[in-house]
N, C-alpha and C positions, 0 to 999 in steps of 0.2 A: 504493500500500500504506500508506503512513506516511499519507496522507488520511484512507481507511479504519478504522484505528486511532484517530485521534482523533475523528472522528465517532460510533466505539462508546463511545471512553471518555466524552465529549460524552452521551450518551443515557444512561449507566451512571451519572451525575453526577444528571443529570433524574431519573432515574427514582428515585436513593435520596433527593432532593430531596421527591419527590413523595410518596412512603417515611414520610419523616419526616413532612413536614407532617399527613399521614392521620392519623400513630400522635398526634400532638401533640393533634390534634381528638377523637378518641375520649375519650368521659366515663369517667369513674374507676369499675372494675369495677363496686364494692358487693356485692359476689353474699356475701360472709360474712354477713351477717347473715339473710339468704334462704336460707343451707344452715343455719344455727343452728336456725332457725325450725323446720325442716321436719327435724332431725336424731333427733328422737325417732321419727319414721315410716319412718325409713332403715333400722332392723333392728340399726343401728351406734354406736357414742360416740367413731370415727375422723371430723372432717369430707371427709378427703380420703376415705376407702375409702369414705365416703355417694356421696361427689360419683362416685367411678370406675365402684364397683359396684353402684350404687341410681341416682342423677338422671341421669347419662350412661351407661348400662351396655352400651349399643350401641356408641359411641365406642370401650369398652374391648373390646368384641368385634373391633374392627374392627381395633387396636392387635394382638390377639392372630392375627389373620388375615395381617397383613400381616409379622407375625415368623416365622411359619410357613416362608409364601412366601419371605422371604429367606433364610430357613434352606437349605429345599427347591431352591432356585436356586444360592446361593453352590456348594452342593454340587456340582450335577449341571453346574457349569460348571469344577469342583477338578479337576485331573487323579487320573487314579488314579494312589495311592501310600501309602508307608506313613504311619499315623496318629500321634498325640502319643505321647510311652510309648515305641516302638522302637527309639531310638537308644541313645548308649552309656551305660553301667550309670550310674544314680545315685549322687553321693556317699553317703557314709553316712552324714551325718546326715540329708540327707532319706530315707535309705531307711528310718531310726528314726524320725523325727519325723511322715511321711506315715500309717503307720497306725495312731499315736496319736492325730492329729488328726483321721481318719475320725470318729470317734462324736462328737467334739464338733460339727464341719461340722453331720451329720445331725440335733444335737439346737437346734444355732442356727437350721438352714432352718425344721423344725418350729414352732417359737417365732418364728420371723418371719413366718412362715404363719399361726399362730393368734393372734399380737399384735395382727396388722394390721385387725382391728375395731375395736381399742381404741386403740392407742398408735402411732409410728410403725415402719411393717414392712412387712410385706404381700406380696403374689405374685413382684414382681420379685425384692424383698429376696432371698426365700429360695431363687427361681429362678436367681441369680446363686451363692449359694452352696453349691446343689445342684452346678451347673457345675461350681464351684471342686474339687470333692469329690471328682468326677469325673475331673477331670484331676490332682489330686495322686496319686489312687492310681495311675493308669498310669504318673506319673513314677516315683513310690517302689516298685513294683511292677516297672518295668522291662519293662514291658507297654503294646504298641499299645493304643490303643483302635477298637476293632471288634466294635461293640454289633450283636445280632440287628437285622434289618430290620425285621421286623415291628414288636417292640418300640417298636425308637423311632420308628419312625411312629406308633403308639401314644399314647409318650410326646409326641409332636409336636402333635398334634391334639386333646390330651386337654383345654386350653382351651377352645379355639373350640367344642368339642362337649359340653363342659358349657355354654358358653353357650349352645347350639344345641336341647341338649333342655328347659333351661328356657323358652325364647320358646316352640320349639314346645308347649310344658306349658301357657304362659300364652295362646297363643294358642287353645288346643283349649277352654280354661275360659272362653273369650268373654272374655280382660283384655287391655288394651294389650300390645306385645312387649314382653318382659322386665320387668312388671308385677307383681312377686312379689306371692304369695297373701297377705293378712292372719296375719299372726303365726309367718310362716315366711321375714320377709326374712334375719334374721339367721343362719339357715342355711344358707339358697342362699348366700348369699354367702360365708361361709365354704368352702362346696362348690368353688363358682367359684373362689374364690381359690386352692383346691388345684390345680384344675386347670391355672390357669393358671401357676402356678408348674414344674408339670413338663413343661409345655411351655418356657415360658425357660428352665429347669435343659438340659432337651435341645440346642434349639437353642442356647443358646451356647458347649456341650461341643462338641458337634457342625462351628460354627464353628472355634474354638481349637483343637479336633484339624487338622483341615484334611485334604485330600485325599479319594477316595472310596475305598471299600472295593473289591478287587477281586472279592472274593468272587459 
């Protein structure tokens, strides 16, 4: 056994050995100056939101697929039981504080959703603080959270399937996938970026709640 063991560790030594030396070899990005270049064709004046949802947009589709699935997984492996929100009464300042901060949550996710062409924000940003949103009202509320099904499967997929009917759009018009049309990149992307926000808004309430609905 004790053999064993140092043999692995032996090989786990090698290997980040090997690790390093790769990463050490690899030439210096340079890709900034190559998104600057080509930023004015992006539809965008963000270079990250170019890079996510214009030059790699498939990447980000894939990103959006694969949060879905862990959403949809974590869940159906949660025991059934009760959601976030059920337990005992909130103090009272959160139960004052939580639904004044509702509209503000709603109007920072907005603005981090519509910033995200220009300035730092974007789908996560405001998909993260949809969540938040979400789970404060059920705390302050003193209320499970046990959203329709359908709904949020809806909300789940509403990503992937904005990204899904634009390929299929650009692929039906004879353009590369996810090839936006001439002088409508900066729309789709906008689009896309909503979508994908309430998908991450969903799945990570959905997470943080925990357990499944018995319903």
């Amino acid at each position: 056994m004790i053999v064993s063991e140092r043999l692995l560790a032996l090989l786990m030594l090698l290997f980040v050995a090997f690790a390093v030396s790769v990463l050490l070899d690899l030439p210096a990005p340079g890709l900034a100056a190559a998104v600057r270049g080509r930023l004015a064709e992006s539809g965008v004046t963000s270079e990250v939101t170019a890079v996510l949802l214009n030059f790699r947009a498939l990447d980000t589709l894939l990103e959006a697929v694969v949060l879905v699935a862990a959403a949809v997984g974590a869940l159906l492996l949660a025991p059934v039981g009760p959601h976030l929100g059920g337990g005992p009464a909130p103090a009272p300042l959160l139960g004052w504080l939580g639904p004044r901060l509702l509209p503000l949550a709603a109007v920072l996710a907005i603005y981090l959703w519509w910033a995200g062409s220009a300035r730092p924000g974007g789908a996560f940003q405001a998909g993260a603080v949809l969540a938040g949103a979400v789970l404060l009202r059920a705390l302050a509320h003193h209320r499970a959270v046990r959203p329709d099904r359908l709904a949020v499967g809806l909300l789940l997929v509403a990503g992937p399937l904005a990204f899904l009917t634009v390929a299929v759009a650009a692929a039906a018009g004879g353009a590369p996938l996810l090839r936006y049309p001439a002088g409508w990149a900066g729309t789709l992307i906008v689009a896309l970026e909503g979508g994908v926000a309430l998908s991450v808004g969903a799945a990570l309430a959905l997470l943080a709640a925990g357990g499944r609905s018995a319903r």
